[in-house]
MARPAFI-401104 format. One line per field, with one value per residue (C-alpha): residue in one letter; x, y, z; residue number from 1. Coordinates in steps of 0.02 Angstrom, whole numbers, plus 50000, padded with zeros to 5 digits. Each point is the difference from the previous one (the first is absolute). Example, Ala and Ser with C-alpha at 12.3 -4.5 7.8 and 13.67 -1.06 7.14 Angstrom:
// residues 2
r: (A,S) $
x: (50615,50069) $
y: (49775,50172) $
z: (50390,49967) $
k: (1,2) $
//
This chain:
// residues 104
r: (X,X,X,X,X,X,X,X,X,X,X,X,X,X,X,X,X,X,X,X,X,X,X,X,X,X,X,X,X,X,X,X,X,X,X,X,X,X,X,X,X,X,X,X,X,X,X,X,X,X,X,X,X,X,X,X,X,X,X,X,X,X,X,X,X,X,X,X,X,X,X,X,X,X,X,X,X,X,X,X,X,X,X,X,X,X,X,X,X,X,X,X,X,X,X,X,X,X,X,X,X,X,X,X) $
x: (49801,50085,50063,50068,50113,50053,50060,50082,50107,50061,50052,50062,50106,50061,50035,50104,50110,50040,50036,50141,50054,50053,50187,49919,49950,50172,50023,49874,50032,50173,49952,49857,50151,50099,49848,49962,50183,50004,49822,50124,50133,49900,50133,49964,50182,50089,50133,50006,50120,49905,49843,50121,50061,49799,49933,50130,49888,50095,50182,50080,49944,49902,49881,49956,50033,49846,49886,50037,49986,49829,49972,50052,49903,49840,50056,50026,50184,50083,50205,50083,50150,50162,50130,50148,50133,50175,50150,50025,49901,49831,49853,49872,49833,49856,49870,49826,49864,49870,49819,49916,49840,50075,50027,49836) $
y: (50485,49844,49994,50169,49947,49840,50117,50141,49839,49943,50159,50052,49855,50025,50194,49916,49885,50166,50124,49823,50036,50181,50049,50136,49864,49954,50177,49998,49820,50089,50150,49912,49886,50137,50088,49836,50010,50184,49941,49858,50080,50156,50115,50184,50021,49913,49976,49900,49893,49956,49970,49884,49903,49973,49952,49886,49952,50183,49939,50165,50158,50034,49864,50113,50163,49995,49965,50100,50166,49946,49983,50180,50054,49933,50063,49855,50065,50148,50030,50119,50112,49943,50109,50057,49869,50095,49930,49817,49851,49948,50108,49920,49925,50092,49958,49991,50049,49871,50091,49970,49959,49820,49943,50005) $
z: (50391,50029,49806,50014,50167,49914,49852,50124,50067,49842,49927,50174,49990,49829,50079,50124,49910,49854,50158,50061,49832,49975,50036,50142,50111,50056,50024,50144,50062,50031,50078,50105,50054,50057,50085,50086,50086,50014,50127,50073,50033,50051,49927,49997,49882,49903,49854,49862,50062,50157,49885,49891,50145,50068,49847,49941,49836,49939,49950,49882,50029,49832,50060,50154,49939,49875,50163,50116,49869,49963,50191,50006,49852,50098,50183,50081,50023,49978,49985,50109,49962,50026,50054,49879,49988,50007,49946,49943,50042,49941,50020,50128,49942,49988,50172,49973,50155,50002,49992,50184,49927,49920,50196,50037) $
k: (1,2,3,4,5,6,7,8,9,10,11,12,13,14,15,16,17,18,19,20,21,22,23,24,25,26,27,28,29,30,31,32,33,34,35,36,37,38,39,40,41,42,43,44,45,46,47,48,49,50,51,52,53,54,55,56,57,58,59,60,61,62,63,64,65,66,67,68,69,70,71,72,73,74,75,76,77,78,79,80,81,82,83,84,85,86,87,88,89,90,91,92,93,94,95,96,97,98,99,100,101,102,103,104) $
//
């Protein structure tokens, strides 16, 4: 019994330093970093600009953008409709509605 421990640790660490390795981790280092302030800030809504401004590690909006779809893809958030934009000026930013179960 002992062996087979001593060779679950070494191949769990060998697990460990691959999973450091893939391109996906960063993915949910981000997205556990914006979950982490989303808890903080205890937002129920927000844009992407306020997310942008809290975690300041996100400096152009494809760096952000990326995360907070595949947030949405796994319910953590979800976007809300914006109203029709009318005449000239920029449309407004999409909001997203924090899921109540990440507070708790």
């Amino acid at each position: 019994m002992d062996n087979a421990i001593r060779l679950g640790r070494y191949y769990l660490s060998h697990a460990l330093a691959v999973y450091d390795a893939i391109p996906e981790s960063a993915m949910y280092k981000n997205a556990n970093r914006i979950l982490k302030m989303l808890k903080e800030k205890g937002l129920t809504e927000f844009s992407r600009r306020d997310a942008m401004r809290y975690c300041q590690t996100f400096k152009r909006v494809d760096e952000i953008q990326p995360v907070l779809d595949f947030l949405e893809a796994y319910g953590y958030i979800a976007s809300t409709e914006n109203p029709p934009v009318y005449g000239r000026g920029r449309p407004t930013l999409p909001k997203y509605m924090v899921n109540p179960s990440i507070s708790s």
